[in-house]
N, C-alpha and C positions, 0 to 999 in steps of 0.2 A: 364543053368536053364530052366527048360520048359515053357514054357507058360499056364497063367494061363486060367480056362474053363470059369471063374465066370462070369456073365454077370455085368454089369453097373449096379450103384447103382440108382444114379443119372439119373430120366428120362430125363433131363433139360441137359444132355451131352448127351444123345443116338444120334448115326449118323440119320440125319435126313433121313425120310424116302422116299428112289430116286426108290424103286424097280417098278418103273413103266416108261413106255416110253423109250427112246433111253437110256438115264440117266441111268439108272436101270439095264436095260440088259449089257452095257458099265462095270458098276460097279460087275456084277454078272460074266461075262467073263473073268476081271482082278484075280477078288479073287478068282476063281480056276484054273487059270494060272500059268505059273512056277514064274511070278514074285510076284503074292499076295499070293504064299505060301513061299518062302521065304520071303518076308515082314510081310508076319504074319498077313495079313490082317484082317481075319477071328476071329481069335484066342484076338486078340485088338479089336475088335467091332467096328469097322470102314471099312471105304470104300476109293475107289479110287478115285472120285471125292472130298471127305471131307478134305484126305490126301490134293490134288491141292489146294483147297481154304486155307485151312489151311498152307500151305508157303505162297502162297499169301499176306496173314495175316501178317505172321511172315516178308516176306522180307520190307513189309510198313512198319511198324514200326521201323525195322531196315535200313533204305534206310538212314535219314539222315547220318549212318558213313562215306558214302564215302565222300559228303563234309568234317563233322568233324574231321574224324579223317587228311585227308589234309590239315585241316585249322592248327589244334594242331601240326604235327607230322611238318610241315612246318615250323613253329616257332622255330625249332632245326637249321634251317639253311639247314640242309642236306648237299647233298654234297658239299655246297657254301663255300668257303673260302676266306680269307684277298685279295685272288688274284682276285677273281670276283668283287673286288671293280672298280668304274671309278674312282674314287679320292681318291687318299692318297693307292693304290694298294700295297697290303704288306705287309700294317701297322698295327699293333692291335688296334681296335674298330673301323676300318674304315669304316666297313658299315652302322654306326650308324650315321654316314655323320656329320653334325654342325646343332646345335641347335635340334629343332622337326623334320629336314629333313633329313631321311634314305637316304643312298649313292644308286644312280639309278640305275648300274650293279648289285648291292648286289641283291633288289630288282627285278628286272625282273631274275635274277638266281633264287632266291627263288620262284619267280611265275612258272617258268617252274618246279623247284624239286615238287610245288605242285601240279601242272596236271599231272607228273608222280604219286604222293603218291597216287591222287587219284584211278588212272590206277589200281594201283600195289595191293590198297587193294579191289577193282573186284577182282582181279586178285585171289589174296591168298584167298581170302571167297569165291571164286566157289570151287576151289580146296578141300579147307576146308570139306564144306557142303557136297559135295556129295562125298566125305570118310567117313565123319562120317554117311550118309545116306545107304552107299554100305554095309560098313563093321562095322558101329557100330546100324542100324537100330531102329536108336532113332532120334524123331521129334526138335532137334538140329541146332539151326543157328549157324556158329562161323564166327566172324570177329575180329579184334584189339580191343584189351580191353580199354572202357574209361577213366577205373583211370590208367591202368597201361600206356597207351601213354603219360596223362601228364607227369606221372614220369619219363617216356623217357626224354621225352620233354623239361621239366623245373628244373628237377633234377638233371639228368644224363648229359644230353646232355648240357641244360644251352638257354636261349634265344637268337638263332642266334650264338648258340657258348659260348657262354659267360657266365662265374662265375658257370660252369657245373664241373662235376669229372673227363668226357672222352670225346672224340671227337664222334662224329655222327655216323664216321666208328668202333670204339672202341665200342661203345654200340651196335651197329649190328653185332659184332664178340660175344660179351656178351651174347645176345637173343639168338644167333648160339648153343654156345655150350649149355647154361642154354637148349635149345631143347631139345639137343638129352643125356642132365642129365636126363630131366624130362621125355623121352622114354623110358630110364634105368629105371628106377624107376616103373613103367606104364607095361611095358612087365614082369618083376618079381615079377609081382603084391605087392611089398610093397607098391603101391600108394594106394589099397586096403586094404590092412591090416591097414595102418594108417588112412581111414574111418572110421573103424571100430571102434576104438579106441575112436571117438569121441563121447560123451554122446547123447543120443538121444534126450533128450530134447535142445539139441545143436542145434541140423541136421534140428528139428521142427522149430524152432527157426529162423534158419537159411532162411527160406522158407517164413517166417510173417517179417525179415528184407530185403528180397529182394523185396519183396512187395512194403514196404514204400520207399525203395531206387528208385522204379522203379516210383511211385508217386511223388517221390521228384523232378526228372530227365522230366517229364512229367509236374509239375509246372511250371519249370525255363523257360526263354527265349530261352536258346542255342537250347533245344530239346523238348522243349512243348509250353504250350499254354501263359507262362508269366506271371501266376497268381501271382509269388515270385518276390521280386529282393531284390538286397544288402543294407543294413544299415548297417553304421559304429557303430552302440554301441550294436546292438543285432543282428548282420551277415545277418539276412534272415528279410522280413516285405512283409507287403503286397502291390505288382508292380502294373503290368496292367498300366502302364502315356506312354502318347503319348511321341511321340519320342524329340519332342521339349519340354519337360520336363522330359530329362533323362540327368543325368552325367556318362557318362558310366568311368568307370576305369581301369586305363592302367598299365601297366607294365614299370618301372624303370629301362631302358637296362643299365645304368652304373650309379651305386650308388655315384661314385666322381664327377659326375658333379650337384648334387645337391646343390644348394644355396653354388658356388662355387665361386670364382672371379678370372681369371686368364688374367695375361697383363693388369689389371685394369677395364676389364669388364664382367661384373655378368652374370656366364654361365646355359646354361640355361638346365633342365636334358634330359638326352638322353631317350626319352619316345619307347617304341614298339606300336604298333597296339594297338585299342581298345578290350577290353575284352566283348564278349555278356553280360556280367553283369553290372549293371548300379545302381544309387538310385534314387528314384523319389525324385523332387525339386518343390515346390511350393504346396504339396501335393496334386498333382493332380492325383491319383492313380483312376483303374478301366476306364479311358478314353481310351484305345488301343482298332480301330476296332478290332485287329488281334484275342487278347483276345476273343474280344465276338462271333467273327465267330469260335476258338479253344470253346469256353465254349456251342455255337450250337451246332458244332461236336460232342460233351462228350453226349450234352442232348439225340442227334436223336440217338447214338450208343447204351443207357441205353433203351431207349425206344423199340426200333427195338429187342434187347435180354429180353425184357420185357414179347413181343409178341411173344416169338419163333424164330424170324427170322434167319435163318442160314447167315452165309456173314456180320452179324453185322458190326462187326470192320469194312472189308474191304468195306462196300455200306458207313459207316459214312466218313473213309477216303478220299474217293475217290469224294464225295460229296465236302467236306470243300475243299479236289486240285482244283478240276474244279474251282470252284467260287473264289479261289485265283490266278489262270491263267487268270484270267478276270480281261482286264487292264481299269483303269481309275476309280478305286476305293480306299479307302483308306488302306482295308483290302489283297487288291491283294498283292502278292508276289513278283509280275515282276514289270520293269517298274518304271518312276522316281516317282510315288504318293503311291508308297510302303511304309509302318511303318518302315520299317525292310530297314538300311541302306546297298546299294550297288544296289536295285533294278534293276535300268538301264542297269548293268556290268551282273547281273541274265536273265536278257530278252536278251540280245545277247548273252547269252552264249546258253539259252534257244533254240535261231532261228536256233542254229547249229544241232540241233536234233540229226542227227550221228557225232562220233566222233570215228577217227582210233586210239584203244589202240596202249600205247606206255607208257614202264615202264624202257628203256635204260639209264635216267638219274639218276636213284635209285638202280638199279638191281647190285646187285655183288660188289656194297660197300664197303664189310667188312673188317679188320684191323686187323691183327691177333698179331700186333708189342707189342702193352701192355699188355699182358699177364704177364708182370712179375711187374706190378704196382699193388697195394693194391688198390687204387681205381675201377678200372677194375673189381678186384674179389669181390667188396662190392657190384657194380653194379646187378654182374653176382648171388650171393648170394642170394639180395633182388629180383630182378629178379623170381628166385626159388621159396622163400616162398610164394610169391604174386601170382603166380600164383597155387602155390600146394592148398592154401588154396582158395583161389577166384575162378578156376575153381572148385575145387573139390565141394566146398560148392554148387557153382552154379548147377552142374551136381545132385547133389542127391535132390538140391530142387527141378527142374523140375521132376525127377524122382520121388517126392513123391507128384510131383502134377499130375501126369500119374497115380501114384499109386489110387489117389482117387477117378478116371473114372476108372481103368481098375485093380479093387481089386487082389492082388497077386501079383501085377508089381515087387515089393520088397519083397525079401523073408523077412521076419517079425525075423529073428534069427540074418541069416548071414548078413543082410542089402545088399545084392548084388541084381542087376536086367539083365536083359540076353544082354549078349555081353559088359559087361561092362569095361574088359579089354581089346577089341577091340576098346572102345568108349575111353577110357584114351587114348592108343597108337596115334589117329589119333587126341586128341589135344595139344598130345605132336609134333606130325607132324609138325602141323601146327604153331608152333611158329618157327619151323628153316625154314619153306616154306617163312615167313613173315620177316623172318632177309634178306633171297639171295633175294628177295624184294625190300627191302627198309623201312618196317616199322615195327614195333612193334609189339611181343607179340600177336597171337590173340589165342582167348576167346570164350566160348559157352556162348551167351549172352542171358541177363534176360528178354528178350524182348522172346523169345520161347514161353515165357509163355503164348504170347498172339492166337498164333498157336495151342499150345492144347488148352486151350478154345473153340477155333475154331473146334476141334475136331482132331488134328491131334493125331497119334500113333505111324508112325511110319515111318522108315527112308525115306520114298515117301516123306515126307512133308521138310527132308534138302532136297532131291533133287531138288524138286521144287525150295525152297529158292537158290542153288546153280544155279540153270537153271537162274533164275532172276539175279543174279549177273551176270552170263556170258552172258545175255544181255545188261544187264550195261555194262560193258567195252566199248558196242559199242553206248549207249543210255546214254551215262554221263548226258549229258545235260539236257534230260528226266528226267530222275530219281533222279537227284541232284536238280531240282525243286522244288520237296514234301514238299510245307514248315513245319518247328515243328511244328506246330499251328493245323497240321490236324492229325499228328499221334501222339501227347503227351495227348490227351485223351484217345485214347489207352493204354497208360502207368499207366498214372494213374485209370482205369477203370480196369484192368486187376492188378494193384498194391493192388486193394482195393479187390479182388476175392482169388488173393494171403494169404489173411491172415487165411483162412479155416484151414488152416494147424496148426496154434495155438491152434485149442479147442482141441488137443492129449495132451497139457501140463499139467502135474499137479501141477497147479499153485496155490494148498494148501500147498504143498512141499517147503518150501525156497529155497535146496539145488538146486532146478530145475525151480525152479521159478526169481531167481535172477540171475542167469547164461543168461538165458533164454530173462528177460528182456533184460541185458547189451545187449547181440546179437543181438534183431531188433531194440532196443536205437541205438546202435554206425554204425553200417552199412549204413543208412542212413544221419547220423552228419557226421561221417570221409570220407564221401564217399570212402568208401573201405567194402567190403563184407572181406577180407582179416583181417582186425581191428578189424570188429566186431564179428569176429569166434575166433579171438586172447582173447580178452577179455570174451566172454564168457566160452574157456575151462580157462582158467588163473582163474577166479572167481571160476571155477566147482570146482578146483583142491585145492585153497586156502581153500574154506568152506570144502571139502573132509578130507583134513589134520589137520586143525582143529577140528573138529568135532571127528575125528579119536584119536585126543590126546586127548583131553576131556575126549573120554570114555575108554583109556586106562589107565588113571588118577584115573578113578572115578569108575571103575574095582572093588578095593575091598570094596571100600563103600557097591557095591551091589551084592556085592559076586558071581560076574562074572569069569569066568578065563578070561586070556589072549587072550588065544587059540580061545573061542566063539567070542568074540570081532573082533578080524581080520577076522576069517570066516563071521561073518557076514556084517564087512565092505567091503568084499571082491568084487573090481571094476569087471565088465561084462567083461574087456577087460583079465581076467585072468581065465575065465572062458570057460569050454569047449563047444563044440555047443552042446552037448548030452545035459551039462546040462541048456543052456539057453535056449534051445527048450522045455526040462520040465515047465522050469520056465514058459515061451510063454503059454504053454497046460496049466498049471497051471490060467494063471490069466485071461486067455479065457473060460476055468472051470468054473473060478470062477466068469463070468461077464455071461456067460447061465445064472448059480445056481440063480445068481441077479436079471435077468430075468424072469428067471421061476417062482420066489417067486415074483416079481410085478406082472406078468400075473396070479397067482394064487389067489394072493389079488383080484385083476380087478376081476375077474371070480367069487370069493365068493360075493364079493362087489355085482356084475350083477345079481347074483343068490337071494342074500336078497332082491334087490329092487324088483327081477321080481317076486317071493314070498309074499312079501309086494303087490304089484301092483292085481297079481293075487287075494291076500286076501280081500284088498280092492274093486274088482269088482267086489267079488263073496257076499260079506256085501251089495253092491249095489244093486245087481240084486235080492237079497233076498229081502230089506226093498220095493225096486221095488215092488215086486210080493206079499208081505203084503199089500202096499197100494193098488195094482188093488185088489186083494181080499176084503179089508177092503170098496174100493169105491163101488164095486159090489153088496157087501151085503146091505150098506147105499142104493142103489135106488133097489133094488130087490121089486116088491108089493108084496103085503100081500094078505088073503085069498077070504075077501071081495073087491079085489081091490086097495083099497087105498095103498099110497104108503110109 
């Protein structure tokens, strides 16, 4: 698909203007280069410098995964098993040791499987990035997806092992194949076709619930500023309590030791790790320095894009790091007077600044033995749809938020944007890169979004993001620093810009409106982009079919045939491009013809006032010109003089 001519709509996105000085010329030399015309530089209205800042952007925001996702993907246990135990080696639940005390081998195994997991997703997100950069040249970060790692993690896999479907190695042979199904699919473009498919006030939709998800995710503790946290009777309330009035909540590693009595003494349950979430207690809520230095962050980011300032995001980020690397404060990151529990284990990790990647405890895992258990293929199944719908939705809503800096992105019929079968194949890649790994599934994540903002277009700005990760590998300790607090205003800053995408809905429509709703309702509650695209084609489809028998019912009341009734129900998905390109010319006809008739109105409108106006001054200048005549005559003298 070519690239489109149209310029920017939007003067509030045009690439800031660098054409002057070192900057300028830098930027003028790339874009007619072999490499800014393959990137397209020109053609996207952007620049080469815009592109670099714009990962920049994107890799901040996205930096918290490599902690995370090693915090979560760790929780499977990984390669650790009964035999990594010091006590009771062997035995089933042994690493859950007696009482509230984890077995100490279990434990130091699993801390080294998670300085691998962290290695290993650098690892697989630079790879990622700059393929999707090279060969699918779209402004795309991908790393491990965060809902799909829990379901690794605490579904599949099980807590440490435990009350899962499949072992650790069994779900990374799952990921393996589930890959290179999902590169089957991607290369014979039915992953295509089946976009297609999906209603468009869906795909809209879809783009205003990644929004709130990415707000939501930018509230909580794990990954933003804190503003939420957990209540038992309504799930979510408003957080922010210092840490000495939080009860954070834990995970149940074996259900039979609750309120149990064995040998005659009351045992006590096998608890795992605390969970980032917590309830406030004494309702001491809005007290966390962390909070108000994250809720500065959000103000100085709003204000700086207020004023134009290009670097927004990345000058507020970078801002709230510094001042949380600075120890002896309440709101610092490092350090024992940290909010945020572990500070002290954060600042020696921190002092190590380089760290030699090394992903040999996780790599090459996989288990190819259960393949013939049903559990394995439920795995491998859900696997599949999780990600056909969570990437895919992902992928077209960044694209229709490209689309609306860079008019044409998507062709408006076929809904395709250029390379986009290039762009599937390389995130199908990258889930079998992420199984010989070690971890899970990854993801074009919705965090992108904040990189176009920024102004990126195009595949320079994964590369960048990739370039960042493959400094990471060797800068862990740097970059696993960042705390949420400084990049979850970005989220939600960038969640709240996301929602432009909603005014295309025609939300006088039910059919389209209530589809529509469900999708940016559930995407943000199930935390699943995946649920919330489920429910809103499942809703399209339900009122479609109803609606359909109604009027084949109600046919000869109104002396319809059959025949008109189905034609005119007839879905886009069975409709030829000839004639939904009509259609397209059709209701773009008809929003000019709209047009031209308000402008026509405006115009007569303009014309009577300025005719009125005109008549009006010319009444003026008349009774004018009577009175100077009228005064003239009044003192004129007379013959004799007098007057």
């Amino acid at each position: 698909m070519a690239e489109s001519k149209s310029s920017v709509t939007a003067s509030d996105e045009a690439p800031p203007n660098e054409s002057v000085g070192f900057i300028g010329r830098m930027n003028h030399v790339v874009e007619n280069s072999v490499v800014g015309r393959y990137f397209c530089l020109k053609e996207r209205k952007t620049t080469f410098t815009t592109e670099l800042r714009a990962g920049t952007v994107t890799f901040l925001t996205m930096a918290y995964i490599l902690a995370v996702n090693g915090s979560i993907v760790a929780d499977s246990g990984g390669p650790c098993t009964v035999n990594d135990c010091t006590y009771g080696k062997g035995e089933p639940g042994c690493m859950f040791g007696t009482g509230t005390t984890a077995d100490p081998g279990y434990v130091a195994c699993v801390a080294r499987a998670k300085q691998s997991m962290v290695t290993a997703t650098a690892v697989a997100s630079f790879v990622a990035c700059v393929l999707m950069g090279v060969l699918g040249n779209l402004p795309f970060g991908l790393a491990p997806g965060m809902g799909i790692n829990a379901y690794f993690t605490y579904t599949v896999v099980g807590f440490w092992g435990s009350n899962g479907m499949i072992s650790y190695r069994d779900a990374l042979a799952a990921a393996f194949i589930e890959g290179w199904i999902f590169l089957a699919i991607s290369v014979t473009g039915l992953r295509g076709k089946i976009t297609q498919i999906v209603p468009k006030c869906i795909m809209l939709a879809t783009s205003g619930g990644i929004g709130l998800f990415l707000a939501f995710i930018g509230l909580q503790t794990a990954e933003g500023i804190g503003l939420i946290s957990f209540e038992s009777a309504t799930l979510v309330t408003l957080g922010g309590c210092r840490v000495e009035d939080r009860a954070p909540m834990y995970t149940i590693a074996d259900t039979s030791t609750v309120c149990s009595i064995k040998d005659g003494v009351l045992q006590s349950p096998r608890l795992g790790p605390p969970s980032p979430n917590y309830a406030c207690v004494n309702k001491m809520k809005m007290r966390s320095p962390t909070l108000w230095l994250g809720i500065m962050g959000g103000v100085l980011m709003v204000l700086l894009m207020a004023r134009g300032f290009r670097g927004a995001l990345m000058i507020a980020i970078l801002f709230v790091t510094f001042i949380s690397w600075i120890p002896g404060h309440e709101a610092s990151f490092l350090g024992a007077g940290s909010q945020i529990p572990g500070g002290e284990a954060r600042k020696e990790y921190f002092k190590k600044v380089v760290q030699v990647p090394n992903t040999s405890f996780t790599d090459l895992e996989l288990d190819f033995k259960a393949f013939g258990t049903s559990q394995l293929w439920t795995a491998l199944i859900t696997f599949l749809y999780l990600d056909l719908l969570d990437c895919t939705g992902t992928f077209f809503s960044m694209a229709n938020y490209i689309n609306k800096r860079v008019p044409g992105f998507i062709h408006p019929v076929t809904k395709t944007f250029p390379r986009m079968t290039w762009a599937f194949c390389v995130d199908a890649c990258s889930i079998w890169i992420g199984a010989l790994l070690g971890i899970p599934p990854l993801t074009v994540y919705v965090e992108s979004a904040t990189g176009i903002r920024e102004g990126g277009r195009t595949g320079l700005t994964a590369c960048m993001i990739g370039f960042y990760f493959f400094v990471a590998m060797f800068f862990t300790p740097i970059i696993s620093s960042i705390p949420p607090y400084a990049t979850g205003p970005a989220l939600i800053l960038v969640g709240a810009l996301m929602m432009e995408n909603i005014l295309d809905i025609e939300w006088k429509d039910p059919t389209q409106a209530i589809p529509a709703f469900l999708t940016i309702a559930l995407i943000p509650l199930t935390y699943s982009i995946a649920y919330g695209i489920i429910a809103g084609i499942c809703s399209y489809l339900l009122l479609y079919l109803l609606l359909l028998g109604y009027d084949l019912l109600t046919a000869p009341l109104f002396r319809k045939s059959y025949k008109d009734v189905l034609l005119a129900a007839k879905p886009e998905v069975f409709k030829s491009y000839d004639v939904l390109e009509a259609e397209e010319l059709a209701r773009n006809r008809a929003r000019v013809e709209a047009l031209e008739r308000e402008l026509q109105t405006t115009n007569t409108t303009i014309m009577r006032a300025t005719s009125f106006i005109h008549e009006k001054a010319a009444m003026a200048a008349l009774n004018a010109t009577k009175a100077a005549e009228a005064a003239e005559g009044a003192v004129k003298p007379g013959v004799d003089g007098s007057v």
